[in-house]
VOGU-3710 file (C-alpha; in Angstrom, 3 decimals, decimal comma):
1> xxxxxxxxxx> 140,626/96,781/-27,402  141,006/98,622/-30,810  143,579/96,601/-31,838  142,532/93,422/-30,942  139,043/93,390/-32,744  140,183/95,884/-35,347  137,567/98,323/-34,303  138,870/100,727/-36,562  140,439/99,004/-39,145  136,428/98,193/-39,771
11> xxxxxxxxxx> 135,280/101,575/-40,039  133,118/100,855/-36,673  133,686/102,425/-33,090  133,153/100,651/-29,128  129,744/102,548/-28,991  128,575/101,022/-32,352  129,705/97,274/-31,288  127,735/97,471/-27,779  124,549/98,790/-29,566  124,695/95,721/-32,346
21> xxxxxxxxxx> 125,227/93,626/-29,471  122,362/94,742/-27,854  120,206/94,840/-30,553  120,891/91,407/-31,577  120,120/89,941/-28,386  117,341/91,585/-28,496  116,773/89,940/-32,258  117,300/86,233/-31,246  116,540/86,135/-27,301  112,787/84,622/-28,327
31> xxxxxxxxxx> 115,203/81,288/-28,374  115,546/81,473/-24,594  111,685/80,747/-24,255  111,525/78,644/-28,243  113,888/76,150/-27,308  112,887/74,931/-24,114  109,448/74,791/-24,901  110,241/72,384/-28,030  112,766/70,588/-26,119  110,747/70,031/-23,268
41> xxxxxxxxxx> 107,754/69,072/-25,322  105,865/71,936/-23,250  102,117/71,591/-22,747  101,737/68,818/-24,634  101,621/66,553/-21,214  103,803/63,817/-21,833  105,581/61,500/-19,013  108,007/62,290/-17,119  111,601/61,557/-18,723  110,380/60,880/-22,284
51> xxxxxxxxxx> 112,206/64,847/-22,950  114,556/66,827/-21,016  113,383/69,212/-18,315  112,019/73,047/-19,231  114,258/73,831/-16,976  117,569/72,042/-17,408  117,048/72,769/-20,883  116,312/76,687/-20,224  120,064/76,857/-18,616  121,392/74,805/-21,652
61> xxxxxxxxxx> 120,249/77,058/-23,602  121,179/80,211/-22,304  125,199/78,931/-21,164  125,431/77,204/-24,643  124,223/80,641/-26,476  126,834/82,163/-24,186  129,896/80,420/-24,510  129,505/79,655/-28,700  128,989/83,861/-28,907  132,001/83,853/-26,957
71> xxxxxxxxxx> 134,266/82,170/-28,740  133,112/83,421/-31,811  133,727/86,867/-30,565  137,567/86,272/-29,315  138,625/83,473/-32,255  136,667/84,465/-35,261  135,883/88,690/-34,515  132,649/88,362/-36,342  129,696/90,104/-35,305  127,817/86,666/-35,408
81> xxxxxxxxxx> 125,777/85,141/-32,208  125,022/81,612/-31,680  122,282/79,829/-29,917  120,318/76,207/-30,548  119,121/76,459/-33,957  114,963/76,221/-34,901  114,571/73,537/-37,041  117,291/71,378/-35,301  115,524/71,286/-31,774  112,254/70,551/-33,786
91> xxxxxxxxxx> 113,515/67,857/-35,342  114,879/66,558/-31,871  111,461/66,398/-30,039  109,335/65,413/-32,644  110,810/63,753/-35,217  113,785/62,013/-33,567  112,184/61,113/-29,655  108,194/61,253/-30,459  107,697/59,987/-34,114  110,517/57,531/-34,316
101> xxxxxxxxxx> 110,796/56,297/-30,334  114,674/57,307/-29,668  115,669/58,318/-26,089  116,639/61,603/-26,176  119,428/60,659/-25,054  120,571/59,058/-27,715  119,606/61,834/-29,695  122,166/64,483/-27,837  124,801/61,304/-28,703  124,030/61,891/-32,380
111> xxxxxxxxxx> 124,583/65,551/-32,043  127,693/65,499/-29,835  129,421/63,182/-32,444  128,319/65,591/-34,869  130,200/68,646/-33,149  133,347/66,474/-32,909  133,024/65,550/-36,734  132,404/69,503/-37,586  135,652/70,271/-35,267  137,978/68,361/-37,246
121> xxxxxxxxxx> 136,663/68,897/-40,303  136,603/72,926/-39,407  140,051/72,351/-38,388  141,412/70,843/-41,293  139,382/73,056/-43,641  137,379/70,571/-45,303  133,963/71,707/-44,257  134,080/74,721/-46,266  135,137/72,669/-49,222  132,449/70,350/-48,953
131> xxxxxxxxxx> 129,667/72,331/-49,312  130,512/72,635/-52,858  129,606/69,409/-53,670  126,267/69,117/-52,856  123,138/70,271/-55,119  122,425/73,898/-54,329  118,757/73,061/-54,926  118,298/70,571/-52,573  120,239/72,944/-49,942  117,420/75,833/-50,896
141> xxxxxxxxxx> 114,592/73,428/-50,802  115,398/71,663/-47,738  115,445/74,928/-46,178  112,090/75,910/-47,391  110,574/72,490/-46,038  111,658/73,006/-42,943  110,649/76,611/-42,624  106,764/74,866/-43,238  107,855/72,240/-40,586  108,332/74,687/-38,674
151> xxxxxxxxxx> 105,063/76,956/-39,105  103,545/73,293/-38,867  104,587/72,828/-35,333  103,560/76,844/-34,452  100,274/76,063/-35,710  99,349/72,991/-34,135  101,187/74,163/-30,728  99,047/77,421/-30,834  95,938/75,342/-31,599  95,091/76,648/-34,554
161> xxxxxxxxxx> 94,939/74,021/-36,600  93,361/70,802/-35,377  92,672/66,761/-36,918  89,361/66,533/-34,832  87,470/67,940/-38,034  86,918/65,886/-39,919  89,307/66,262/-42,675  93,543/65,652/-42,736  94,187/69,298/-41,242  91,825/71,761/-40,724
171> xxxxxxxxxx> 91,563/75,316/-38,603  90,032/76,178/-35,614  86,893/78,693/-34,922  88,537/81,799/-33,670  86,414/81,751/-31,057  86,654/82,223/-26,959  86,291/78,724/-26,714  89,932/78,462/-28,528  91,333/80,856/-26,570  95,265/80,287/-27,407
181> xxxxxxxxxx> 94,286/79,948/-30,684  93,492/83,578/-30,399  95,898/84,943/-28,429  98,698/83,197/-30,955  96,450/84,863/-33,631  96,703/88,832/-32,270  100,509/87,643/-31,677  101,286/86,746/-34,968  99,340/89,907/-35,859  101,866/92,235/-33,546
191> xxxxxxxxxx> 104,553/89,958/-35,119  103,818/91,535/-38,418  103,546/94,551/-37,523  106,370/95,345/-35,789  108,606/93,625/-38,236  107,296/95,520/-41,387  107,832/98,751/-39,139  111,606/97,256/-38,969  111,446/97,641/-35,285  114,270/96,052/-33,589
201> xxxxxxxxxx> 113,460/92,902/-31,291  110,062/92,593/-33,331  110,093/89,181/-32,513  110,796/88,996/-28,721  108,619/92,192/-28,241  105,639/90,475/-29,778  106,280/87,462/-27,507  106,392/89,648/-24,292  103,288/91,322/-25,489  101,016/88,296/-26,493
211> xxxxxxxxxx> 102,462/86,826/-23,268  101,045/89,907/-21,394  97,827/89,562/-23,533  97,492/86,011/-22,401  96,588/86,623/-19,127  92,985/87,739/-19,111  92,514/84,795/-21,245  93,826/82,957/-18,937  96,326/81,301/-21,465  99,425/82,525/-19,997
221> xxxxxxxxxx> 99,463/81,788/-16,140  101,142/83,526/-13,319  101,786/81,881/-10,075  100,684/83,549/-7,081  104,180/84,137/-5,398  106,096/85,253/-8,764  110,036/85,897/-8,190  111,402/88,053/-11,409  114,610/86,978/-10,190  115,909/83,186/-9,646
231> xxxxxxxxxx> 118,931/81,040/-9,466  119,611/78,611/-12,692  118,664/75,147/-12,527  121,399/72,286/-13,269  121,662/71,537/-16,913  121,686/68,086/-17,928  125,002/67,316/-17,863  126,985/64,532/-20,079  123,478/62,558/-21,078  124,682/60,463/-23,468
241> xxxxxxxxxx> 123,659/56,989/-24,801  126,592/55,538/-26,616  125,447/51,880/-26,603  122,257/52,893/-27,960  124,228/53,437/-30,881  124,587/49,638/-31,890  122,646/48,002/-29,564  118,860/46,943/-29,692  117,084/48,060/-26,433  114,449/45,603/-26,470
251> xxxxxxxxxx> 116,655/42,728/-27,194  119,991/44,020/-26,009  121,746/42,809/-28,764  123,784/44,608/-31,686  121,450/45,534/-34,824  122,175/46,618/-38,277  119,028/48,365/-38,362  119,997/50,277/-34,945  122,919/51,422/-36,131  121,125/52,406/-39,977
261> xxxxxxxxxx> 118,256/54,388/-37,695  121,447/55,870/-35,755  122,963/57,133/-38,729  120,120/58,755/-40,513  119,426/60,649/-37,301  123,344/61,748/-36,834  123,230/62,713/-41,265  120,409/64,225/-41,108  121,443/66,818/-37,354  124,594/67,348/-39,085
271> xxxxxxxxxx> 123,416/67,991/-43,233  121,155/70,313/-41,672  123,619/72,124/-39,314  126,040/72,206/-41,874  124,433/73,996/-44,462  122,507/76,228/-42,460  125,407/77,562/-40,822  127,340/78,013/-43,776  124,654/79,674/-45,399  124,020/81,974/-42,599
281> xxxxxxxxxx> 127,737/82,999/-42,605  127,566/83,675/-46,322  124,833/86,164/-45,470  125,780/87,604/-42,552  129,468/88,393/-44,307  127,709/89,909/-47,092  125,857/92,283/-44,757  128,797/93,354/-43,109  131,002/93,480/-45,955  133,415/90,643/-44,736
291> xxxxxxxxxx> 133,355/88,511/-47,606  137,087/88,409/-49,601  137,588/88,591/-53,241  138,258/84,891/-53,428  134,683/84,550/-52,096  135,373/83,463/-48,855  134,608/84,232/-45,731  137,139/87,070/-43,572  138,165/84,155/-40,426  135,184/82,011/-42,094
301> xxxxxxxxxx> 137,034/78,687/-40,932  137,399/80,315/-36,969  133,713/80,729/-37,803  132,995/77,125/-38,613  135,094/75,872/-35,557  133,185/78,572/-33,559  129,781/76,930/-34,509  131,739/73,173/-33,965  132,711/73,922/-30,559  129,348/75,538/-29,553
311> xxxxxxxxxx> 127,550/72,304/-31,116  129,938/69,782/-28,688  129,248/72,445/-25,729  125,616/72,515/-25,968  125,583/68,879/-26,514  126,907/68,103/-22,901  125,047/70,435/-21,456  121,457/68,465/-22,527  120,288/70,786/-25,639  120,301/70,498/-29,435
321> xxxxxxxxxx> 123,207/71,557/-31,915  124,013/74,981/-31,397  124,112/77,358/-34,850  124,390/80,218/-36,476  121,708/82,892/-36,377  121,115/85,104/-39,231  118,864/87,660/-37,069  123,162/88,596/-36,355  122,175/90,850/-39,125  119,755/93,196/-37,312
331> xxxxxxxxxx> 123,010/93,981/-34,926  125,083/94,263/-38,181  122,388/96,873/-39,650  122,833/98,490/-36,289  126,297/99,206/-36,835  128,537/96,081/-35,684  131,487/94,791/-37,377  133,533/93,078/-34,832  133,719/90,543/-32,366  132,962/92,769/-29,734
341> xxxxxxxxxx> 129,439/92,776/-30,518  129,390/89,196/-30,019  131,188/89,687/-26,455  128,295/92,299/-25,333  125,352/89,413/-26,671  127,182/86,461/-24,898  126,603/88,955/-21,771  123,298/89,199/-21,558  122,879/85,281/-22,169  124,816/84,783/-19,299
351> xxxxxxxxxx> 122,539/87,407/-17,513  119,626/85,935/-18,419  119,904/82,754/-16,362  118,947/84,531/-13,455  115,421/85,315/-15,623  114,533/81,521/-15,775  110,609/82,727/-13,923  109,890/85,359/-16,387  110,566/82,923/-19,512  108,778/80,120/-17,724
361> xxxxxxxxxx> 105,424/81,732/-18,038  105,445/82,747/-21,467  102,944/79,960/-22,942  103,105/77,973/-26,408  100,492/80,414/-27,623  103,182/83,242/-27,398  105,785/82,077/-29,222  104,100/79,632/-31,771  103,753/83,131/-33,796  107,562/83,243/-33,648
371> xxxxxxxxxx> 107,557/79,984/-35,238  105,482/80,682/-38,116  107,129/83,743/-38,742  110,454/82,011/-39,339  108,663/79,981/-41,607  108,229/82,682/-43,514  111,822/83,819/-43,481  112,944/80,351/-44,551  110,493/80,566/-47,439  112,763/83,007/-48,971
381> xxxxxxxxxx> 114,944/80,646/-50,210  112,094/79,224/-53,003  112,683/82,041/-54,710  116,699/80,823/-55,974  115,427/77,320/-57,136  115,162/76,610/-60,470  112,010/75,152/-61,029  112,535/75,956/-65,069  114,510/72,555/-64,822  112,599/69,324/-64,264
391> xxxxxxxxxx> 115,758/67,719/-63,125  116,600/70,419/-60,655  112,799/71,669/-59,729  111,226/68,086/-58,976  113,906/66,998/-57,073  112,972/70,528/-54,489  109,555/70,050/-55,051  109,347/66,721/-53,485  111,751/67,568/-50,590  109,820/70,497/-49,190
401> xxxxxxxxxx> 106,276/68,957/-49,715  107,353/65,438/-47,825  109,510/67,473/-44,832  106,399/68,898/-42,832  103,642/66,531/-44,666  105,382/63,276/-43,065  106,397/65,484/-40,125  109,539/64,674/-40,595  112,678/66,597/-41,844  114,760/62,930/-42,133
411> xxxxxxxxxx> 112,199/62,040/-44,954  112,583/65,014/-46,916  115,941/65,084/-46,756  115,965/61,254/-47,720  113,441/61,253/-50,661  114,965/64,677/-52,111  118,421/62,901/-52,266  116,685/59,988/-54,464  114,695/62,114/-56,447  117,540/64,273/-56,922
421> xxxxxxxxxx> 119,107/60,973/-58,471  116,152/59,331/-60,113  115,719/63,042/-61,825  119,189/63,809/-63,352  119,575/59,971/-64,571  115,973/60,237/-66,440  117,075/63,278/-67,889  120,566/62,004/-68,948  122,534/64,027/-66,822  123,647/61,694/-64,470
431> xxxxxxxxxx> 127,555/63,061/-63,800  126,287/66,137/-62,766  125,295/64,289/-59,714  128,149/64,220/-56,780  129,923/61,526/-55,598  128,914/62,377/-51,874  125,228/62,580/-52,997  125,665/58,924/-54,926  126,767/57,713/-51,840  124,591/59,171/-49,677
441> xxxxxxxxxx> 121,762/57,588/-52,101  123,410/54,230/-51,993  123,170/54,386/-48,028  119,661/55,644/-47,772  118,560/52,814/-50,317  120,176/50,133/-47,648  118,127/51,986/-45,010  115,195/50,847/-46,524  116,128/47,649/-47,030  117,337/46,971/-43,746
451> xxxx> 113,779/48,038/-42,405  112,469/45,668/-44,914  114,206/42,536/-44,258  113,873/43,123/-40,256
//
């Protein structure tokens, strides 16, 4: 065992690697109850089919978590864990399936196809190469809108903020009358709290306390004959629409539009999974001291196939791509440097399907406070744009204010990519624009036009 994760070699020990493990399932195990909730479009009491199951997607969640950590444990040895990334799933529900109409469905196509791209380009090595060539601003400040996109979402899911007032967006009385209004409140509260006080699991603590707090209030809800234990539910296997790629539902006929709406969907699940996991690689290799003198990352493209693999996995199993998740660095700070720490955190996903009851009860109003607090670890990245330079600044300004005002992280993405454009041509600067990004420009510009002429 020594040998094969290079236990020593790392300056770590077998005691060390279980106790990261531990600790960062501990970290990131709030996704088991996130994910499913957002998936499943949870409480907000829509028909029957329009989202995947709570529960199909519960067991997608926890085998896809599983199997990704697993791999990257055994091919890459990184301490890293894996599960359906935040920002990804909430672009799924309520961008993709609930503001712009596609069957979800056709949504897990778009993220399958982007898990076979990602393997071949992992693979062949290009996907570390690429990200290179795109604007490091727009990377930053996409990240930051989405971080508010995703506070957005804990807000309104908490009931905190509400459109019945009178003006665009406004709060809520904190009040017994809003009850999970206030019991997401006191969580966020315990959120803070615990996370200044660097306790480990801060996160999934405060969720299992607000959830416990919920109950006089009668937000959280406990059926009479509660099992702790249960068996997992069937995931939903191989739902893909691959006609629904070219072809017009309504009219059943092939559509250039279809196809446009297709691709922006499929760009936008795999510019976002590409640069996040990248970026949370970069970090997580820092913290651990596994970045090489070159500047690259110690078995960085096993990594990236790692993160391909678990994208295609999750994808047939009904959930959104799987990613990267930088709370890897709480087990990291706990002493893990191998991919034995990823092998003890794949465990316990595996052990929590059996826990399906316990996360089925914890209510929106527990973890929307999880939500807005990784809005505020997104935010971070504000801090590395350059908003000295119009060209540069601009271009991030209008990304993150048009990702959660248009509710929509396909918009921001879109309209940062023209600005970007628009910006360094004004400013006479235009070949420090690259190719990929003139293309991608040129294709978002026929979007438009193709909505336009049909």
């Amino acid at each position: 065992m020594d040998k094969f994760f290079k236990i020593s070699e790392r300056n770590s020990t077998v005691s060390k690697e279980i106790i990261g493990g531990i600790t960062t399932f501990l970290a990131m195990a709030y996704i088991l109850a996130v994910n499913p909730n957002i998936l499943s479009g949870k409480d907000l009491n829509l028909p029957a089919g329009i989202l995947p199951s709570w529960n199909g997607v519960f067991t997608a969640t926890a085998v896809s978590a599983a199997v990704a950590t697993l791999v990257m444990g055994f091919l890459a040895n990184l301490p890293i864990a894996l599960a359906p990334g935040l920002g990804l799933n909430a672009f799924f529900s309520f961008t993709v399936v609930l503001e712009m109409g596609v069957r979800w469905q056709l949504a897990l196509t778009a993220v399958l196809i982007e898990g076979i791209i990602f393997i071949i380009l992992s693979l062949c090595g290009i996907r570390e190469a690429l990200v290179k060539t795109f604007p490091d601003s727009l990377k930053k400040s996409v990240a930051v809108g989405i971080g508010l996109f995703i506070t957005l979402i804990g807000l309104s899911n908490a009931g905190i903020i509400t459109t019945n007032a009178g003006t665009p967006l406004s709060f809520v009385n904190f009040d017994i009358a809003h009850k999970s209004a206030l019991v997401a409140t006191i969580g966020l509260i315990i959120t803070i709290v615990l996370y200044i006080l660097n306790v480990r699991g801060s996160v999934l603590i405060a969720i299992a306390v607000t959830t416990i707090i919920g109950i006089p209030f009668g937000v959280t809800k406990v059926p009479e004959n509660f099992e702790l234990l249960s068996l997992p539910s069937a995931p939903h296997l191989f739902c893909f629409d691959f006609n629904g790629i070219f072809v017009n539902p309504s009219t059943h006929k092939i559509s250039a539009l279809v196809f446009s709406q297709f691709f922006v969907i499929f760009f936008t699940f795999f510019f976002m999974d590409f640069f996040d996991t990248l970026g949370t690689l970069i970090g997580v290799a820092e913290e651990a001291d596994l970045m090489q003198e070159d500047g690259s990352i110690k078995n960085g493209k096993e990594a990236l196939l790692a993160d391909s693999i678990g994208t295609v996995f999750g994808a047939c199993l009904g959930t959104s791509t799987v990613t990267s998740f930088v709370e890897s660095t709480s087990g990291i700070a706990a002493g893990a440097r191998t991919g034995l720490a990823s092998i003890v955190t794949a465990l316990l996903f595996f052990f929590s399907l059996f826990l399906s009851n316990v996360f089925a009860i914890i209510p929106s109003a527990a973890t929307a406070p999880a939500l807005i607090f990784v809005g505020y670890m997104m935010m971070k990245s504000i801090t590395k744009i350059n908003f000295e330079d119009p060209s540069e600044g601009i271009p991030a300004f209008i990304a993150i204010i048009v990702l959660p005002f248009s509710y929509s992280i396909s918009n921001g993405i879109v309209w940062g990519i023209l600005s970007y454009c628009i910006c360094k041509v004004a400013a006479k600067r235009a070949k420090e624009v690259p190719l990929i990004t003139w293309i991608l420009a040129a294709l978002f510009v026929a979007n438009f036009i193709f909505k336009a002429l049909n």
